[in-house]
N, C-alpha and C positions, 0 to 999 in steps of 0.2 A: 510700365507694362500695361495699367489701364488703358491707357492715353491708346497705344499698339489696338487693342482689342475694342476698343469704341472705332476708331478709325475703321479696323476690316468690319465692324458691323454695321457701319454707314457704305462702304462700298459691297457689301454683300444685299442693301436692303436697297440701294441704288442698284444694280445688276438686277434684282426680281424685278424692281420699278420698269426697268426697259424691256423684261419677259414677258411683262403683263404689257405692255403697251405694244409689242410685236403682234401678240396674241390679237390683242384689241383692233390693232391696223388691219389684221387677216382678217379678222371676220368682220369687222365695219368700220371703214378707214373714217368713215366721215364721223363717229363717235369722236375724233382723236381732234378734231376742230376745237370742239368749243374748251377742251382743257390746255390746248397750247395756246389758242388766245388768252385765255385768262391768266398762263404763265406769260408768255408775252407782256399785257397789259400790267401784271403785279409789276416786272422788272423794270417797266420804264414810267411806272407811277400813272398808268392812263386810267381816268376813273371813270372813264366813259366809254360806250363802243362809237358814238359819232367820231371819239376826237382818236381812234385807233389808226385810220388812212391816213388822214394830215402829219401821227405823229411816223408812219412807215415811212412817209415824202422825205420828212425832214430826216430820219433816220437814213434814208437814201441818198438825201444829198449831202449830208455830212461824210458817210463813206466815200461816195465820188470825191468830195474834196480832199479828202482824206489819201487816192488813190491820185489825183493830180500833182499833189503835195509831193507823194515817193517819186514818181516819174520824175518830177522836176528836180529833186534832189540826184535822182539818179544821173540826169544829164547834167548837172552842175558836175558830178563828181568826174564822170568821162571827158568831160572838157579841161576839167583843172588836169587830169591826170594826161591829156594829149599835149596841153600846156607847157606841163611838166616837164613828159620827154622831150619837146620841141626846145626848153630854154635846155634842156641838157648836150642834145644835141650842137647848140649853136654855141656853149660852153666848149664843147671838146673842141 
């Protein structure tokens, strides 16, 4: 039951978090800069702001590769599966 009541107080103190940060974007959006950089740079260990672009790039193009990778599994699978019905076909 604790375990219950920590949980809704970590998403009731995240819910104020994004109220206040709504607030903050309405009234000065560019306030909202420097603390998502600095979330940003905690999550991927940048200890620098020179080395923040470089590590965006790479973040970038790991995505793309990442988004080549599905595509290409996608047409791997429509191929086997046109395969598929084509040996079925030549079966009946």
């Amino acid at each position: 039951m604790r375990e219950l009541v920590e949980a809704k107080a970590v998403v009731l103190a995240g819910g104020e978090a994004m109220e206040a940060a709504r607030k903050l974007r309405s009234a000065e959006p560019e306030s909202l800069l420097t603390p998502l950089l600095r979330h940003v740079r905690t999550m991927f260990e940048c200890r620098s702001l020179e080395g923040f672009i470089p590590l965006m790039t790479s973040v970038y193009l790991e995505h793309q590769e990442l988004m080549n990778f599905s595509r290409a599994l996608v047409s791997v699978r429509v191929v086997t599966e046109i395969l598929r019905r084509q040996s079925d076909l030549l079966r009946a």
